[in-house]
DSSP file (Angstrom, degrees, kcal/mol; ACC not computed):
  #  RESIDUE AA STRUCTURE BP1 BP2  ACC     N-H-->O    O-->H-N    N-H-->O    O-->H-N    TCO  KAPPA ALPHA  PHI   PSI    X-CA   Y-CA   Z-CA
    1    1 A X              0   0    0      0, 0.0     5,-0.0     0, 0.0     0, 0.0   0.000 360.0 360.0 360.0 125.1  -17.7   28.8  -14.2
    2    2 A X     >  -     0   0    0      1,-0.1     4,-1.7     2,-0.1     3,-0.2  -0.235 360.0-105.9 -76.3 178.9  -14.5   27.7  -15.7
    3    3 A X  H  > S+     0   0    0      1,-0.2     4,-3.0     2,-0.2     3,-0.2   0.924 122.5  49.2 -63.8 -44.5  -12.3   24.5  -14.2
    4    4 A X  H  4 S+     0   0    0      2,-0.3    -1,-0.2     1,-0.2    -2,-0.1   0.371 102.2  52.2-105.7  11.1  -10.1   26.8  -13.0
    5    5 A X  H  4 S+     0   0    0     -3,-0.2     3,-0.3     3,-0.1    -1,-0.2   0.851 120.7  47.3 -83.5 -50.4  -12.4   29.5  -11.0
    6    6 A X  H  < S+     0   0    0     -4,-1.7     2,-0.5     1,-0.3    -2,-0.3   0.771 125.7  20.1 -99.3 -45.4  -13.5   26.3   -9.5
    7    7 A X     <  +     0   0    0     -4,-3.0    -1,-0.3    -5,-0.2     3,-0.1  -0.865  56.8 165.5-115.4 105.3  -10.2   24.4   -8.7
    8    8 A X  S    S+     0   0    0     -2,-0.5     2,-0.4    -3,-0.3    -1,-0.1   0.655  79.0  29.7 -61.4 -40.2   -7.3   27.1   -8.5
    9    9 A X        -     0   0    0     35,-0.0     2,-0.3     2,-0.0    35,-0.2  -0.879  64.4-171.2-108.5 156.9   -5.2   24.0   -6.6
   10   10 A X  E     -a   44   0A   0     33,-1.0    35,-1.7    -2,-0.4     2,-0.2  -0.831   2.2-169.4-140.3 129.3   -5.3   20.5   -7.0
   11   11 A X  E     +a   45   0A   0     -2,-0.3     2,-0.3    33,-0.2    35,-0.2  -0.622  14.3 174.8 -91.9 156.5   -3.5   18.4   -4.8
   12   12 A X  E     -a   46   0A   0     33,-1.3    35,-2.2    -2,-0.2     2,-0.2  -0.927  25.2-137.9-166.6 135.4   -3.3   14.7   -5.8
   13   13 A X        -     0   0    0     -2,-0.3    35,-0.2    33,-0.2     6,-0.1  -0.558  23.2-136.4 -86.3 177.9   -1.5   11.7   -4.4
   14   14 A X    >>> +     0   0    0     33,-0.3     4,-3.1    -2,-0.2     3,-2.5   0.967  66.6  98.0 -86.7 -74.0    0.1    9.4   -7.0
   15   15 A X  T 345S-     0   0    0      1,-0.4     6,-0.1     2,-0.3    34,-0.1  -0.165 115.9 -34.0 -57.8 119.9   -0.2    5.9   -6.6
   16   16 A X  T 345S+     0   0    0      1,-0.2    -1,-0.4     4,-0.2     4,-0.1   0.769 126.4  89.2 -22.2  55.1   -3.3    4.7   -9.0
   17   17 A X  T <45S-     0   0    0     -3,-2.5    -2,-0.3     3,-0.1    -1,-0.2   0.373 122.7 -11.4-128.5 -11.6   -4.9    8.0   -8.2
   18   18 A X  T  <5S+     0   0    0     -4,-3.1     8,-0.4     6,-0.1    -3,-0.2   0.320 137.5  72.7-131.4 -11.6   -3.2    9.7  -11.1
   19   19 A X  S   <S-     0   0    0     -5,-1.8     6,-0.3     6,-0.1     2,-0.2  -0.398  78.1-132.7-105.2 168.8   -0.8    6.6  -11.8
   20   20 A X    >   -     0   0    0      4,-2.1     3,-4.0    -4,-0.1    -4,-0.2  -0.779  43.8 -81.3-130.9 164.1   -2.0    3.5  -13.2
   21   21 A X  T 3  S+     0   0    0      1,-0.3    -2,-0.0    -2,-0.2    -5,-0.0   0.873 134.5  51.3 -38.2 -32.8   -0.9   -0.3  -11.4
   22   22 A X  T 3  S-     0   0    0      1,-0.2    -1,-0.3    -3,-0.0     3,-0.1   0.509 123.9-106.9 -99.7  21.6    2.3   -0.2  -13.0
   23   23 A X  S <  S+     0   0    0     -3,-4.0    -1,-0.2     1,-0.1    -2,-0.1   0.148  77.3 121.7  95.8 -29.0    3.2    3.7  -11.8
   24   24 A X        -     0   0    0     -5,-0.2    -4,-2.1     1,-0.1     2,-0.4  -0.085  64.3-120.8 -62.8 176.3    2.7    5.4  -15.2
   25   25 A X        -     0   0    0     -6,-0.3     5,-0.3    -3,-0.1    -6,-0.1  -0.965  22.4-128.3 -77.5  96.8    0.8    7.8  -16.2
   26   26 A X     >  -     0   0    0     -2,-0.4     4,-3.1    -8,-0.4     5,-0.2  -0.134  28.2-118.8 -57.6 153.1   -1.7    7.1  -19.0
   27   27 A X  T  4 S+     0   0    0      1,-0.2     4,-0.5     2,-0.2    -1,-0.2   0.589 112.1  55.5 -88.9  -1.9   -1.3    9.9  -21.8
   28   28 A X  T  > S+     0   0    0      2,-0.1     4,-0.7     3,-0.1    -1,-0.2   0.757 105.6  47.0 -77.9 -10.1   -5.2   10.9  -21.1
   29   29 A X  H  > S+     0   0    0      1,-0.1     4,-1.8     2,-0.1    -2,-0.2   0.946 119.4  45.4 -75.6 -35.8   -4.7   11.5  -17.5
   30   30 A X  H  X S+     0   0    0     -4,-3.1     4,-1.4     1,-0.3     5,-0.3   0.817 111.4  50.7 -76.0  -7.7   -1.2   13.8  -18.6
   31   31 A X  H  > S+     0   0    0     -4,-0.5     4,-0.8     2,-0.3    -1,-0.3   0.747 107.7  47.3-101.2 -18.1   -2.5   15.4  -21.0
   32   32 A X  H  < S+     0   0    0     -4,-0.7     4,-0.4     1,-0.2    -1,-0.2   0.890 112.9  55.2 -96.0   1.9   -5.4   16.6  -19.1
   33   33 A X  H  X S+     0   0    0     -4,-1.8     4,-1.8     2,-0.2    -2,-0.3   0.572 106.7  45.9 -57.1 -26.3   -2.9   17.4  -16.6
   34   34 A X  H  X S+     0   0    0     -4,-1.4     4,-2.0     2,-0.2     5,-0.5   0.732 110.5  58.2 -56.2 -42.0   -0.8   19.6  -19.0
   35   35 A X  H  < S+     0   0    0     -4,-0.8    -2,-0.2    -5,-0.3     3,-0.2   0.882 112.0  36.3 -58.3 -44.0   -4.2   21.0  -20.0
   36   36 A X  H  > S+     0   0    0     -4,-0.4     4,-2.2     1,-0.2     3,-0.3   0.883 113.1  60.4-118.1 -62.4   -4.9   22.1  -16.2
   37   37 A X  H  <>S+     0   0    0     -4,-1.8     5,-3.8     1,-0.3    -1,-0.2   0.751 111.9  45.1 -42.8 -45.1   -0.9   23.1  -15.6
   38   38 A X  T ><5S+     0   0    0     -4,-2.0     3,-0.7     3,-0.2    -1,-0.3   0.651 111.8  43.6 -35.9 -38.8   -1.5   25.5  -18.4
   39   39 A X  T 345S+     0   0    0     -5,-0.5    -2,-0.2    -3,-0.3    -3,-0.2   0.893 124.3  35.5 -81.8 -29.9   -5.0   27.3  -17.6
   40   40 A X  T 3<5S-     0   0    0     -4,-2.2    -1,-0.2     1,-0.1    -2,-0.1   0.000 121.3-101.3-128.8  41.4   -4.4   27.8  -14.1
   41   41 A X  T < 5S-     0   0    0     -3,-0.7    -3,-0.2     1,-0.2    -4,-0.1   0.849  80.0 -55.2  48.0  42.9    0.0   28.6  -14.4
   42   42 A X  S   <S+     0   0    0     -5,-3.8    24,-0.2    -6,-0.3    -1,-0.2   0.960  90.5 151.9  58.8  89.2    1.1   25.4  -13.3
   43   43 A X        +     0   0    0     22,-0.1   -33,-1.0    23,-0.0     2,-0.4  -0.032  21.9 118.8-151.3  47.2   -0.7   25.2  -10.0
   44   44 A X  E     -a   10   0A   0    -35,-0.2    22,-0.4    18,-0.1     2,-0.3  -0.853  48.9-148.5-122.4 177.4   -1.3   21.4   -9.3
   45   45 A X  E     -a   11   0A   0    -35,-1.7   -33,-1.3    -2,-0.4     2,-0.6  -0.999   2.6-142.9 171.6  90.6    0.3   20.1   -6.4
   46   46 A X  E     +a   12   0A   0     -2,-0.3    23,-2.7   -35,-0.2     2,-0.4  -0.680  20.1 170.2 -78.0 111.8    1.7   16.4   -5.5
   47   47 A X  E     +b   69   0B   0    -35,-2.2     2,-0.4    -2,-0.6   -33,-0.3  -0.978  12.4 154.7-106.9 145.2    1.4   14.9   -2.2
   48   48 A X  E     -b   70   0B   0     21,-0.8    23,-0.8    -2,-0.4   -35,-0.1  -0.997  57.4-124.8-161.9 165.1    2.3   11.3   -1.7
   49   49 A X  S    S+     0   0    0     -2,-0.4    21,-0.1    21,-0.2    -1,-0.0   0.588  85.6 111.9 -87.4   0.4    3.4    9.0    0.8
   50   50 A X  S    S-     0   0    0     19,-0.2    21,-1.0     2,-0.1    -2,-0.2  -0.219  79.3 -96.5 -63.0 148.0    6.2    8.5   -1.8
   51   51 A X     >  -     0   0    0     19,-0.1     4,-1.0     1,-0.1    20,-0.1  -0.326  35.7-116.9 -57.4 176.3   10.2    9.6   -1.2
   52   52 A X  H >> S+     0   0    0      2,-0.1     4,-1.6     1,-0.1     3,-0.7   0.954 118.5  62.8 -64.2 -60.9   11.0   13.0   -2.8
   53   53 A X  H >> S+     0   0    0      1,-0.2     4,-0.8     2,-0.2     3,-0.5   0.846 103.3  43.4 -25.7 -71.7   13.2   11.2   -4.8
   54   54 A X  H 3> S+     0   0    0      1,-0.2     4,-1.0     2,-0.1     3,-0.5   0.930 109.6  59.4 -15.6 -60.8   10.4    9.0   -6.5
   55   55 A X  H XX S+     0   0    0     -4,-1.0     4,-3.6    -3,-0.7     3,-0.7   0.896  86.8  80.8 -60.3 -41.3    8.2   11.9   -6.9
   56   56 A X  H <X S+     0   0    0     -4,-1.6     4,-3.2    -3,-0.5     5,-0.2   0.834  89.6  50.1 -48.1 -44.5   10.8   13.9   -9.1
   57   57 A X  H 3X S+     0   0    0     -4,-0.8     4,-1.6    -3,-0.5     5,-0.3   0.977 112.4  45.4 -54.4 -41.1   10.2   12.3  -12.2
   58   58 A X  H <X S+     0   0    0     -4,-1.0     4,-6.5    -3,-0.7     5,-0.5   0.972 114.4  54.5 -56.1 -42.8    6.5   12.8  -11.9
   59   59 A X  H  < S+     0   0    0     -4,-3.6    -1,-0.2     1,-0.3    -2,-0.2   0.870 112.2  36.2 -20.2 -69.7    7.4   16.0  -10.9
   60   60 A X  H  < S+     0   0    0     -4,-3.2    -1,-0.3    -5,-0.2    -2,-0.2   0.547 115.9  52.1 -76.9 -20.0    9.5   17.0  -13.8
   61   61 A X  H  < S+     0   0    0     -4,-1.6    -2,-0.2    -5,-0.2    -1,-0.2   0.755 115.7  44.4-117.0 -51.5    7.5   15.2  -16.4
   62   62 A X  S  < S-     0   0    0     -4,-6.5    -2,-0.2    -5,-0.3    -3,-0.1   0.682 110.0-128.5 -75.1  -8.7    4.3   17.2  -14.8
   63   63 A X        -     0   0    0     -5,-0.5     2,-0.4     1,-0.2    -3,-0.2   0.686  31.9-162.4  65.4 117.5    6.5   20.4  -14.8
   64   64 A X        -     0   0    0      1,-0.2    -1,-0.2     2,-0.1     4,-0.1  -0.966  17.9-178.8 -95.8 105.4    5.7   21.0  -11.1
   65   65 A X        +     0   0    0     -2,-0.4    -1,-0.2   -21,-0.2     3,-0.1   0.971  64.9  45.8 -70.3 -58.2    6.4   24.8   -9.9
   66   66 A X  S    S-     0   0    0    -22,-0.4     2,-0.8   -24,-0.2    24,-0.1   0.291 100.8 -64.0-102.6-151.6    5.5   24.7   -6.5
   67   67 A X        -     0   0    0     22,-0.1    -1,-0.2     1,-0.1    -2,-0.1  -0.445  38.1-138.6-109.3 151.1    6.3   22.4   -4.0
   68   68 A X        -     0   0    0     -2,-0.8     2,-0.4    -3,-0.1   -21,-0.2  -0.374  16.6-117.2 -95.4-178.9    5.5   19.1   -3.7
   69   69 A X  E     +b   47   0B   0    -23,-2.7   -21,-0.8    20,-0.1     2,-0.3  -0.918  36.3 176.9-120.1 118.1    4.4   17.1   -0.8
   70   70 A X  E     -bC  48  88B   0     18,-0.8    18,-0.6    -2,-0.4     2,-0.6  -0.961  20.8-165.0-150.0 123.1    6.8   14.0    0.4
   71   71 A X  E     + C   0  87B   0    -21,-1.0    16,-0.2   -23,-0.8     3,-0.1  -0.748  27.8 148.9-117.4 105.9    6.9   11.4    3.1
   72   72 A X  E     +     0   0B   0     14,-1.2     2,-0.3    -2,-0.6    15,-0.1   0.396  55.6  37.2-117.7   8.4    9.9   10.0    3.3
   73   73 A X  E     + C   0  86B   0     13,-0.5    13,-0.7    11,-0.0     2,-0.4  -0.920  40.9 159.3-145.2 124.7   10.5    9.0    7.3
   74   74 A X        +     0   0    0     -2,-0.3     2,-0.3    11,-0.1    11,-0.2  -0.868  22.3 169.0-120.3 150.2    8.3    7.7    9.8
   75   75 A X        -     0   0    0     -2,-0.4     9,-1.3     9,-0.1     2,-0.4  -0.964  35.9-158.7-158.7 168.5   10.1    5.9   12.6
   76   76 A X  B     -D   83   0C   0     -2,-0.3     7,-0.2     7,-0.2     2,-0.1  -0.940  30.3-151.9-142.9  94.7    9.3    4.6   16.1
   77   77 A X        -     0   0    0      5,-0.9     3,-0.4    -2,-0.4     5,-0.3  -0.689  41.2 -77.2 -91.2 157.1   13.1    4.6   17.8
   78   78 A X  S    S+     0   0    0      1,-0.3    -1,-0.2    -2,-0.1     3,-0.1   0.077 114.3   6.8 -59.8 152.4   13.3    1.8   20.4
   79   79 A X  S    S+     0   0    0     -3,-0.1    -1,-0.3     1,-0.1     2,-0.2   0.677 106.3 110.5  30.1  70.1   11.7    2.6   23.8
   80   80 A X        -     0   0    0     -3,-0.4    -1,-0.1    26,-0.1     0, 0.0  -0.856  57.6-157.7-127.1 123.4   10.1    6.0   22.6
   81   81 A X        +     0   0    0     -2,-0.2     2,-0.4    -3,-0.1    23,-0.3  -0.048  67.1 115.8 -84.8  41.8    6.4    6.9   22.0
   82   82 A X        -     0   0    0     -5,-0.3    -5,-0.9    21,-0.1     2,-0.3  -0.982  43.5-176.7-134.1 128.2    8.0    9.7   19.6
   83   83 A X  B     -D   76   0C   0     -2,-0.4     2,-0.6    19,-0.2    -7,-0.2  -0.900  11.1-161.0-112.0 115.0    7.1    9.3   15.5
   84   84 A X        -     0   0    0     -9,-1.3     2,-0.5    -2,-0.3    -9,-0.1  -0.854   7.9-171.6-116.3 152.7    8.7   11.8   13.7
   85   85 A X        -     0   0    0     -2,-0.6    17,-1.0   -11,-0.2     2,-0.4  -0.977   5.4-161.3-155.6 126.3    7.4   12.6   10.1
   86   86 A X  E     -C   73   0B   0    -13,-0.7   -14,-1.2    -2,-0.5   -13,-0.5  -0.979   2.9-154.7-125.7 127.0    9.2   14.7    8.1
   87   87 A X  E     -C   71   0B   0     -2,-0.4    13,-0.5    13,-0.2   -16,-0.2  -0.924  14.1-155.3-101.2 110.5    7.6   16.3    5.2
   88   88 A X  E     -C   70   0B   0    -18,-0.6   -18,-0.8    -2,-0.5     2,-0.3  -0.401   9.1-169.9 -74.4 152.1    9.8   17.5    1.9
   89   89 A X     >  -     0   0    0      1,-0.2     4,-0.6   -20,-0.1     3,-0.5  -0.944  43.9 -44.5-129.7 139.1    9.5   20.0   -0.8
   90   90 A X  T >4 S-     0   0    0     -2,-0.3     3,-0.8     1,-0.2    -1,-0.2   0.012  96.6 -40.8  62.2-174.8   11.4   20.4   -3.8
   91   91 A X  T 34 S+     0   0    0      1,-0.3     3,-0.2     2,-0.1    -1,-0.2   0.525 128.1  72.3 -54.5 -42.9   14.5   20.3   -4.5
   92   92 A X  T >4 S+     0   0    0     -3,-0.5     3,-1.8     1,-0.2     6,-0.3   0.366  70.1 113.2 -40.4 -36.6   15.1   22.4   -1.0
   93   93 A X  T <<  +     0   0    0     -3,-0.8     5,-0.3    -4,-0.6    -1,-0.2   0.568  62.2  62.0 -33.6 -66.0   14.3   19.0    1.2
   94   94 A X  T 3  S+     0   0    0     -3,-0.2    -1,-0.4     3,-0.1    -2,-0.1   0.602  84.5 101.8 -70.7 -44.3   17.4   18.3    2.6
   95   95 A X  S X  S-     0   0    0     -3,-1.8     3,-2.4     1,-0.1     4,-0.1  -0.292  76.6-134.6  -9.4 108.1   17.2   21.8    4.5
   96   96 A X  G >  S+     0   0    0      1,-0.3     3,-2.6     2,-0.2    -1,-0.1   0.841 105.2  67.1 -66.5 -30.3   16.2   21.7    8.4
   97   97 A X  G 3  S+     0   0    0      1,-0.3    -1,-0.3    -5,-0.1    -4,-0.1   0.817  97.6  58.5 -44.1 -36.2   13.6   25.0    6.8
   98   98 A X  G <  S+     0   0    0     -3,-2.4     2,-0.4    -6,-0.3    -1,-0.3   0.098  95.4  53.3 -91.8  12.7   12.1   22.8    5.2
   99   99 A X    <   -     0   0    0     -3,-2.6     2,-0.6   -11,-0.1   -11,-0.1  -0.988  56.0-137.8-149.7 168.9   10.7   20.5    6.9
  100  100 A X        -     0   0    0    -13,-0.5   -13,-0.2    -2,-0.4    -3,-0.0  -0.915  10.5-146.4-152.9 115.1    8.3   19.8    9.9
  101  101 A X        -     0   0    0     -2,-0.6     2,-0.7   -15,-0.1   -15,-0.1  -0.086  13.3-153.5 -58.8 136.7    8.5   17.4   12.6
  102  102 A X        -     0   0    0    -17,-1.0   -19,-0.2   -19,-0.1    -1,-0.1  -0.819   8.1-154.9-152.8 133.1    5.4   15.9   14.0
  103  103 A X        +     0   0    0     -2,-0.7     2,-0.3   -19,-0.1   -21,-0.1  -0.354  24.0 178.9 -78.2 164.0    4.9   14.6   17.5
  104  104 A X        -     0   0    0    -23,-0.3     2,-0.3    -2,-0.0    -1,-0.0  -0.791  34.2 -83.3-140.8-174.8    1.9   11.7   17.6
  105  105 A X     >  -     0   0    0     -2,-0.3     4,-0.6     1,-0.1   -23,-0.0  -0.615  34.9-107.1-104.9 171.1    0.6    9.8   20.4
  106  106 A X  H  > S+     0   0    0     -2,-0.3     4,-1.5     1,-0.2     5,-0.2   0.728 113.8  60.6 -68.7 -16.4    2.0    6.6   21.9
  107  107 A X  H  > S+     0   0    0      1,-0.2     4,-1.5     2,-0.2     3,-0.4   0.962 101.3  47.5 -62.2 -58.8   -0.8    4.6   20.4
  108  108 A X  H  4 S+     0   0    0      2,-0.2     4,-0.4     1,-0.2    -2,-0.2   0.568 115.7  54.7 -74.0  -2.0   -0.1    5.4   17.1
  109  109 A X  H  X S+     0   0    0     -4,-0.6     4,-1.4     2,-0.1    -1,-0.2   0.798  99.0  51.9 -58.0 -53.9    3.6    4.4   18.1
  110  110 A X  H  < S+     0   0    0     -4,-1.5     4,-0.4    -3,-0.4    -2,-0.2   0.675 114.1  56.2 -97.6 -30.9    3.3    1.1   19.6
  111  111 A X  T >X S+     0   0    0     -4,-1.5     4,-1.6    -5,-0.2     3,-0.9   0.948 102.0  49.1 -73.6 -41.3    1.3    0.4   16.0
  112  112 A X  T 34>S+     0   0    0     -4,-0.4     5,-5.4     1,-0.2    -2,-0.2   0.826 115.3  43.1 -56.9 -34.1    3.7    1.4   13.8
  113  113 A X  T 3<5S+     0   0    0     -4,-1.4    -1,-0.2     3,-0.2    -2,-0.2   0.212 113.2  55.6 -95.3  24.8    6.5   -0.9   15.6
  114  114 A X  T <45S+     0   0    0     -3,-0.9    -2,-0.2    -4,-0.4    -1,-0.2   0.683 117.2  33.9 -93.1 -39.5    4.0   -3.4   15.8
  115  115 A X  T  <5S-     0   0    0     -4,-1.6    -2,-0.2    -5,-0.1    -3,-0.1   0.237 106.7-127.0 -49.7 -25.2    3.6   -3.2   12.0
  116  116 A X  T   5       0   0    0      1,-0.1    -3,-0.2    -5,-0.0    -4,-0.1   0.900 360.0 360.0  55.0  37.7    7.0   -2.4   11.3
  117  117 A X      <       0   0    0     -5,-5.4   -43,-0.1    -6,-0.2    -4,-0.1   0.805 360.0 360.0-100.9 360.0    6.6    0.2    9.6
């Protein structure tokens, strides 16, 4: 069974899961990412808790076709239990299409401004 009968996607976060402490990429992890962007038509797949913004270099550097995966707002507005998380892709982000809001409970509220986050 080849690598790519067996993974058609791969999603990967960034941050020392493809990235090393200091954010790069070592040139065996890209090049066996090039390898993989090749076999299977560019069809790996960023998510990260990173801005879009961040992500673009990896992005571009990884040639990324489709779209990646971005969290670039959580917020807890005063005297709410309502967390909105908004997820980017591409280039496209700034577009209401393109992204999707998500309600959470008031528990996971009251941590996050407890947290600051």
């Amino acid at each position: 069974m080849s690598l790519i009968t067996k993974y058609p996607y791969i999603i990967t976060d960034l941050d020392r899961t493809i990235t090393r402490k200091d954010f790069t990429i070592s040139d065996k992890t890209y090049e066996a990412l090039r390898i993989y962007q090749l076999a299977s038509d560019y069809k790996l797949i960023l998510a990260s808790g990173q801005l879009d913004l961040i992500i673009k270099e990896y992005a571009d550097k990884l040639q990324i076709k489709i779209p990646i995966i971005s969290c670039n707002m959580i917020y807890g507005p005063e005297k709410t239990d309502r967390i909105q998380m908004v997820l980017n892709y591409n280039k496209t982000a700034s577009k209401p299409e393109y992204q999707i809001e998500v309600d959470t409970t008031s528990d996971f509220a009251e941590q996050v401004r407890q947290n600051k986050i």
